[in-house]
C-alpha positions in Angstrom: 0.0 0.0 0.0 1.1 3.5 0.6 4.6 4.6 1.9 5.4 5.0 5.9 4.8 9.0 6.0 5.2 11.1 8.8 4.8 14.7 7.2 4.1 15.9 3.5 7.7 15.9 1.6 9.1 18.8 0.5 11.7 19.4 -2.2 13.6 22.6 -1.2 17.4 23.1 -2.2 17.0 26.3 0.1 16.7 23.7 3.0 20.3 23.5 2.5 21.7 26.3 4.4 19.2 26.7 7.2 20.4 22.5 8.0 24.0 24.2 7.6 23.5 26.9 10.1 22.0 24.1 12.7 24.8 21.6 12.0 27.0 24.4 12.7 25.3 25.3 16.3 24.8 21.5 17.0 29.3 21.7 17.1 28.7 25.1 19.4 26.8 23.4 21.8 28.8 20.4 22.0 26.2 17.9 20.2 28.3 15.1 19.0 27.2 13.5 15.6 28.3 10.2 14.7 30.2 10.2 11.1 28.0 7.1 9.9 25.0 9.3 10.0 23.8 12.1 8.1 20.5 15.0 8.5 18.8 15.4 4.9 15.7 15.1 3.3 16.8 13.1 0.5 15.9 9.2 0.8 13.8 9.9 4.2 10.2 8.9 4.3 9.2 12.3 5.4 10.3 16.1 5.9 13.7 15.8 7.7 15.2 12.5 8.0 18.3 10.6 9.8 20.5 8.9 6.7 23.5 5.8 7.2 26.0 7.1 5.0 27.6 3.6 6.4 26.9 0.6 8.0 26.1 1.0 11.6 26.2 -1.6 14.1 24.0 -2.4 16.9 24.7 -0.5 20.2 26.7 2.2 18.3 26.0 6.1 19.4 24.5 7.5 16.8 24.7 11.2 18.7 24.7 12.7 22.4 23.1 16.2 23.0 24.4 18.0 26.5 21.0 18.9 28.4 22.3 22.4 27.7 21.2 22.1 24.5 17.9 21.0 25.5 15.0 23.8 24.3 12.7 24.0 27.8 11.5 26.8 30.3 14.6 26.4 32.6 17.2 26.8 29.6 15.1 29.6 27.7 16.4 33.3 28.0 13.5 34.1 29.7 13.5 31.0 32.1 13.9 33.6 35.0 10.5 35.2 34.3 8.7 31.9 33.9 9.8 31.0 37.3 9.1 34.2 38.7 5.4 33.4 37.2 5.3 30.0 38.0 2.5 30.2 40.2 0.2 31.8 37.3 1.5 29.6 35.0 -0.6 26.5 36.4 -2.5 24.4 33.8 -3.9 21.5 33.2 -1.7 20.6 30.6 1.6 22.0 31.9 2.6 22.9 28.6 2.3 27.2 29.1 6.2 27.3 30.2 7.5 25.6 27.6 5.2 27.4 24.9 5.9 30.9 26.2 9.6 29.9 26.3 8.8 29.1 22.4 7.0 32.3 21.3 9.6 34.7 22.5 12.6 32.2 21.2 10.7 31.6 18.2 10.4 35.0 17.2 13.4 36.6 19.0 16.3 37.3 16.2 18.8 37.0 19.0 17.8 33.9 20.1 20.3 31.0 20.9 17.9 28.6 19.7 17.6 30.5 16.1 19.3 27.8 14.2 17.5 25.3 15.5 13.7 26.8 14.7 15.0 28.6 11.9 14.1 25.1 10.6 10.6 25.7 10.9 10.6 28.9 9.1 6.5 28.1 9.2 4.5 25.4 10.2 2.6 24.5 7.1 4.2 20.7 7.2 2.3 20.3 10.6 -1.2 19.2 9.4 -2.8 17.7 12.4 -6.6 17.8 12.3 -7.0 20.7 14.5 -5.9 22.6 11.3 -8.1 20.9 9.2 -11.9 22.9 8.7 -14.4 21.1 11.4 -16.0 20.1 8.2 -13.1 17.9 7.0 -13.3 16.4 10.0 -16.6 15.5 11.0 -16.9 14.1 7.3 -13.6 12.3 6.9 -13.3 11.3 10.7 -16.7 10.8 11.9 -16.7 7.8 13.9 -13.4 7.5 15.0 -13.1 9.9 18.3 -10.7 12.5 16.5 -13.4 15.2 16.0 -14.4 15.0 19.7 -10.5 15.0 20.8 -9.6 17.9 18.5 -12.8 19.9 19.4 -11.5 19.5 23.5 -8.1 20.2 22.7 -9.2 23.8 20.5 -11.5 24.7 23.4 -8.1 24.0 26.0 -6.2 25.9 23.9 -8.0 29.1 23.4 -9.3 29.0 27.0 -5.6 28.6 27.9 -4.3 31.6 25.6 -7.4 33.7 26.6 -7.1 33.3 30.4 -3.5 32.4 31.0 -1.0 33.2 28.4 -2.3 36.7 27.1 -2.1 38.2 31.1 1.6 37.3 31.1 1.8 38.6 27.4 0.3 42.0 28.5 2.1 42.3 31.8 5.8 41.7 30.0 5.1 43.4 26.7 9.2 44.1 27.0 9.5 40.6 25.9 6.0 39.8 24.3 3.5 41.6 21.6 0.1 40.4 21.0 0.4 41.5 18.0 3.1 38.9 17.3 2.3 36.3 19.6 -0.9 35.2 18.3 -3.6 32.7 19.5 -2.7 31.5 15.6 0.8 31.6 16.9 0.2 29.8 20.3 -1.8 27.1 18.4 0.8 26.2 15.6 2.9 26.1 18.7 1.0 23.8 20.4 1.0 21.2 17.2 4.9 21.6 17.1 5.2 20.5 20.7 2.2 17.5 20.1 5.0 16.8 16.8 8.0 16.9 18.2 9.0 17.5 21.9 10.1 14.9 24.4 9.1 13.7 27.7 11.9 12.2 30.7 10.4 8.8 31.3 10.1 8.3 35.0 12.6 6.5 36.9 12.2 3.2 37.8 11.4 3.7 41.0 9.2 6.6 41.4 5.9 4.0 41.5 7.8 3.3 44.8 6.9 6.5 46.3 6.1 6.5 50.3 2.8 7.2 49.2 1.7 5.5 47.0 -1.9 7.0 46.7 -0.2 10.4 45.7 -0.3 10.5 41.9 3.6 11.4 40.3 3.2 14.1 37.8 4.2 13.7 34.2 7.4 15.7 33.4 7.2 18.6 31.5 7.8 18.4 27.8 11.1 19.7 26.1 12.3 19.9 22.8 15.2 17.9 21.9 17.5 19.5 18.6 18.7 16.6 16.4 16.7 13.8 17.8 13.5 15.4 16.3 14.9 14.9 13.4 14.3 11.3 13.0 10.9 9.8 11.6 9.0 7.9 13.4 8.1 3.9 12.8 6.6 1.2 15.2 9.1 -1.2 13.8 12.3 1.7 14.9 15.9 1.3 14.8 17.2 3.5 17.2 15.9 4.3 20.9 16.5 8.0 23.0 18.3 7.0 26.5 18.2 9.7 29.1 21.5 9.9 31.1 22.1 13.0 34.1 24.1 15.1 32.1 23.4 14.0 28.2 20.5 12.6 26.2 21.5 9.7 23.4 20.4 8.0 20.4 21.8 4.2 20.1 21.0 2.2 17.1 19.1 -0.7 18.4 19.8 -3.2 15.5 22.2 -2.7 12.3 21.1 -0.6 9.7 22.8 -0.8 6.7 24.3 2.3 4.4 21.7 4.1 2.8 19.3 3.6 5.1 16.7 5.4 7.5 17.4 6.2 11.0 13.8 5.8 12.6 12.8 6.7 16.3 9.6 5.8 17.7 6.6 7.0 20.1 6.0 4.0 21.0 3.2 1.6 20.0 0.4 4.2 19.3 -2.7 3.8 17.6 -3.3 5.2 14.2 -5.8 7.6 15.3 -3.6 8.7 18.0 -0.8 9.5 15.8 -2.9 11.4 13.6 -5.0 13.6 16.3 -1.3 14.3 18.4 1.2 14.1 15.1 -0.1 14.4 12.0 0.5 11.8 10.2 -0.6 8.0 9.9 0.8 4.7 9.3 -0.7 2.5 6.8 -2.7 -0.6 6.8 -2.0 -3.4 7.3 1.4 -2.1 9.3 0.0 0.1 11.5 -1.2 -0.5 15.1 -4.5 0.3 15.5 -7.5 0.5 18.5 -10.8 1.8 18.5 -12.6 2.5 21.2 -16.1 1.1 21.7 -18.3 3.4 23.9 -19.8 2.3 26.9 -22.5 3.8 26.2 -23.1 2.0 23.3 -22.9 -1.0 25.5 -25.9 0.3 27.7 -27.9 1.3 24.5 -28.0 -2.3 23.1 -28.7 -3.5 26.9 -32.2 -1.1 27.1 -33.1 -2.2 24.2 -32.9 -5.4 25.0 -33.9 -5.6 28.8 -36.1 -3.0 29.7 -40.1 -3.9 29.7 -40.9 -1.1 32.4 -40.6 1.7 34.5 -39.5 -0.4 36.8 -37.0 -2.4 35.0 -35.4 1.0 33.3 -35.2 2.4 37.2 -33.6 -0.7 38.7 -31.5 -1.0 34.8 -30.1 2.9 35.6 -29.3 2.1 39.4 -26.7 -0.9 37.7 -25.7 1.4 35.1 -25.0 4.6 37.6 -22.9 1.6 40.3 -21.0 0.7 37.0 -20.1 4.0 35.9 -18.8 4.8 39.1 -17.2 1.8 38.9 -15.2 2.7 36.1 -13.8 5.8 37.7 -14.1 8.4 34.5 -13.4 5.9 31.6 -16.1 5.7 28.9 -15.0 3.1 26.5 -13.8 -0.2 25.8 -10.3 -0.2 23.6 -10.3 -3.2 21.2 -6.8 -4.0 19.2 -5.8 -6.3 17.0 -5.7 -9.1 19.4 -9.0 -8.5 21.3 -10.0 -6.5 24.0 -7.4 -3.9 25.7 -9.3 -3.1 28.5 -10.7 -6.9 29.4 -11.5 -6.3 32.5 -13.7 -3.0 32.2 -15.4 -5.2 29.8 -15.6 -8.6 31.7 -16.9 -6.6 35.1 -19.9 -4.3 33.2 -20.7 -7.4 31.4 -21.3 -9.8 34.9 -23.2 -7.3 36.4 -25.6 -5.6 33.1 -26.2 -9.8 32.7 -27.3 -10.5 36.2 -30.6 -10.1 37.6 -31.6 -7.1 40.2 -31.7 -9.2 43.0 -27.9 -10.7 42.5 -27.2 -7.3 41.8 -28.5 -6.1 45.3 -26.5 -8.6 47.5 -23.5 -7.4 44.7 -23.7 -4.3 46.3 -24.3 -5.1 50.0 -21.2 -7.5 49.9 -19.5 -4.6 48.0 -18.3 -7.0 45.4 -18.7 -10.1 44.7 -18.2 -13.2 47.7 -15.9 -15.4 45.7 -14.5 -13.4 43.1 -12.3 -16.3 41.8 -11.4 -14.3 38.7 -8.2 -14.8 37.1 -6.6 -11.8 35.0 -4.9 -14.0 32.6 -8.0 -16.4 31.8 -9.7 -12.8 31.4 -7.6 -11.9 29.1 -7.5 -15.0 27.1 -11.3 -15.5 27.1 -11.8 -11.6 25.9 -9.2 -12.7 23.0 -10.1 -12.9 19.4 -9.4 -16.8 20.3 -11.4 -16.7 23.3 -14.5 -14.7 22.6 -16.1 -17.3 20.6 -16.1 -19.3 23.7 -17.7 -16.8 25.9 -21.9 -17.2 26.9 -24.4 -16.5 24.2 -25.5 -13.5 26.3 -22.4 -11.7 26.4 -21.5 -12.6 23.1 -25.2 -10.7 21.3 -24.2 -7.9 23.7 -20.7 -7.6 22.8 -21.7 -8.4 19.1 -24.4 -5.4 19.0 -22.4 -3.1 20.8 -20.0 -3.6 18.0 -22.6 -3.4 15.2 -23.8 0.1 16.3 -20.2 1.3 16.8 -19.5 0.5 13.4 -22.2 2.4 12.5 -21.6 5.4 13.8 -18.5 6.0 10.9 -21.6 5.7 8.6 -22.9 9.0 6.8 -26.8 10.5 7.8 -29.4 8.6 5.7 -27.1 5.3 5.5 -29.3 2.0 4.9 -27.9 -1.0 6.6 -28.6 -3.1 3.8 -25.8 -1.5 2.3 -23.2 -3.0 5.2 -22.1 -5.9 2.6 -20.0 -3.1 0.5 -17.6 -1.2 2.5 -16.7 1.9 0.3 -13.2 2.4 2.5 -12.5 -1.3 1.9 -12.8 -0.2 -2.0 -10.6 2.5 -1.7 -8.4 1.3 0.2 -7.8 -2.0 -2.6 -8.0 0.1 -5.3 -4.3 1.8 -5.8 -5.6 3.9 -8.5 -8.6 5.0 -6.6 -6.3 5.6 -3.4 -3.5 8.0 -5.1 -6.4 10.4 -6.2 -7.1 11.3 -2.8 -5.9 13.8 -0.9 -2.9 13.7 1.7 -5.5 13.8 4.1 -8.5 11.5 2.4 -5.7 8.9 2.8 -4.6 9.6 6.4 -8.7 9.6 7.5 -9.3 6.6 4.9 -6.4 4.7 7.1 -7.5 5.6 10.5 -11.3 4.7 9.4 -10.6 1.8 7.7 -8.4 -0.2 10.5 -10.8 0.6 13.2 -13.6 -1.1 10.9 -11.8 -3.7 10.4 -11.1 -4.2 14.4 -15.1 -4.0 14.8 -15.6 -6.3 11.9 -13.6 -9.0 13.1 -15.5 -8.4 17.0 -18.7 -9.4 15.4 -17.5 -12.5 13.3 -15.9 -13.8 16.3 -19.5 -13.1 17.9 -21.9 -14.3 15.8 -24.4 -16.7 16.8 
């Protein structure tokens, strides 16, 4: 099918100089570049790329970077400030010091960090669906949670800009103009952060904490010159290690001259990708979920169960003790393998299958007496191998549930007769069909089509 592709290629000679200028500061701030490997845009899969100009062994350094070459709040010129503000700077998302660091370094021509987002002399390569019109996506990514994600994350971000950001932007107008410094600004900001910044994975033994009901919070993000560089694959090559006084990428198998250094994110699913990066990885080599509501679940159960008042008041006293239950998740997450979240599922469908009166002495034993449940068995039996073995009951449930899922990605006025032709499976078959669409008809048509076809195979492994 279509080519691993991070961000829309661009041919530029120009690029030449501006990578120049940040090779050059790379040697300033003591960044130390293997001479196997090479920056260019030539022979990557997408934008910037990491080239072997020679065979590279596993376990070989392929480049440090000093944490003083790190881009973040505490190395920024106006780090000081931000710490000064810190207090006023509390968010939800934590990301206001590092992106206020970013639009004065951004825009500052005396920045230190100039030949290093000099190569991002505009963010038009950054085409995550917040940029798209709310028309592309509703029509192109109905169905599969993007819309709902991006519409959240737009509302964040202009309630951040409006209530946070522009105060400090007014109050220092020495070193910010609102004239300059733009909610258009901020936002394109905020995708080059979701795109390319880092995070310090937590040690090993912070879930050791003396508390360990207190929650450890994330660590900021930072912004990592070099190692942004390389594109991103499940299937990567080379892995970031955090040391105390340097960052490193070490190749993690041998990659041969000529070709592509590729980092990773981790194992994320398709959608994920797209709604935080930008980009998608195609079927069938992507890694892809899709989240099945629970309220979907509870739908197909009221249809099903309910006969009377009394059976939809004692059916929303269940539903109300599951969703607490739950503690603030509202979906199941379904993979290629089965069921992600196994146990959500297994626990919702014990007690929606049980009758009011087991439910009752569920809830004065607070739980159930012999709970004998074993994760692993769990996990087998909610298995694409194990769910045909499951009861008939959960089975419809899980079956229906997965029917009307699937047709929510449908468009208004859809007849279900028309369910034996899947117009994305078309596309996606058809090669012709599929390099007439749009960079972004192709990334939607990915994420679409793979979640379909984790719902499909739910309900052939749960048909009667």
């Amino acid at each position: 099918m279509a080519t691993k592709v991070k961000r829309p290629k661009v041919d530029d000679s120009s690029d030449f100089i501006p990578i120049q200028r940040f090779l050059k500061w790379c040697d300033g701030v003591g960044l130390v570049l293997n001479s196997k490997v090479y920056v260019s845009k030539e022979g990557t899969v997408a934008e910037y790329g990491m080239m072997a100009k020679d065979d590279i062994e596993e376990g070989e350094v392929l480049f440090t970077i000093p944490r003083s070459a790190l881009l973040h709040q505490g190395t920024s010129k106006v780090s000081a400030l931000l710490e000064q503000e810190k207090a006023a700077l509390q968010t939800s998302s934590g990301w206001v010091p590092l992106l206020l660091a970013l639009l004065y370094e951004y825009t500052s021509s005396q920045s230190h960090w100039r030949p290093y987002l000099s190569l991002w002399t505009n963010f038009k390569t950054l085409d995550h669906p917040m940029f798209w019109s709310k028309e592309e996506r509703d029509t192109l990514l109905r169905g599969t949670g993007i819309p709902e994600a991006v519409d959240k994350d737009l509302a964040n971000i202009q309630r951040e800009y409006a209530n946070v950001v522009l105060p400090i932007i007014t109050k220092h107008s020495d070193l910010w103009n609102p004239e300059t410094h733009t909610l258009d600004l901020y936002k394109q900001l905020v995708a080059f952060v979701m795109a390319y910044s880092f995070q310090e994975p937590c040690e090993e033994d912070c879930e050791e904490e003396d508390d360990e009901d207190e929650e450890k919070a994330p660590s900021p993000p930072m912004m990592v010159p070099m190692a942004d560089m390389l594109n991103h694959v499940s299937d990567h090559n080379a892995n970031l290690e955090f040391t105390p006084n340097s960052l490193k990428m070490v190749c993690m198998r041998s990659i041969r001259k000529g070709g592509e250094v590729f980092n990773t994110y981790g194992q994320i699913a398709n959608w994920q990708l797209l709604h935080m990066y930008g980009f998608t990885e195609p079927y069938p080599s992507n890694n892809d979920t899709v989240d099945i509501p629970f309220n979907n679940l509870y739908k197909i159960v009221k249809q099903k169960g309910i006969q009377s008042d009394l059976d939809r008041q004692q059916m929303d006293e269940v539903w109300e003790t599951l969703c607490h239950m739950m503690e603030g998740k509202d979906a199941f997450v379904f993979g290629k393998q089965g069921c992600l979240t196994d146990t959500e599922l297994h626990t919702m469908l014990k007690l929606l299958c049980m009758s009011y009166k087991e439910f009752l002495e569920f809830k004065e034993n607070e739980g159930w007496e012999d709970d004998d449940d074993d994760e692993q068995k769990i996990a087998l039996a909610f298995s694409f191998e194990g769910l045909p073995g499951l009861k008939a009951s959960w089975k419809h449930l899980i079956h229906e549930t997965a029917r009307l899922t699937l047709n929510s990605y449908r468009e208004e006025g859809w007849d279900e007769k028309d369910a034996a032709v899947d117009s994305d499976q078309v596309l996606i078959e058809d090669e012709a069909a599929y390099a007439e669409l749009s960079s972004r008809q192709q990334r939607a048509l990915q994420v679409r089509y793979g979640q379909k076809r984790i719902l499909y195979r739910v309900m052939e492994v749960t048909a009667s």
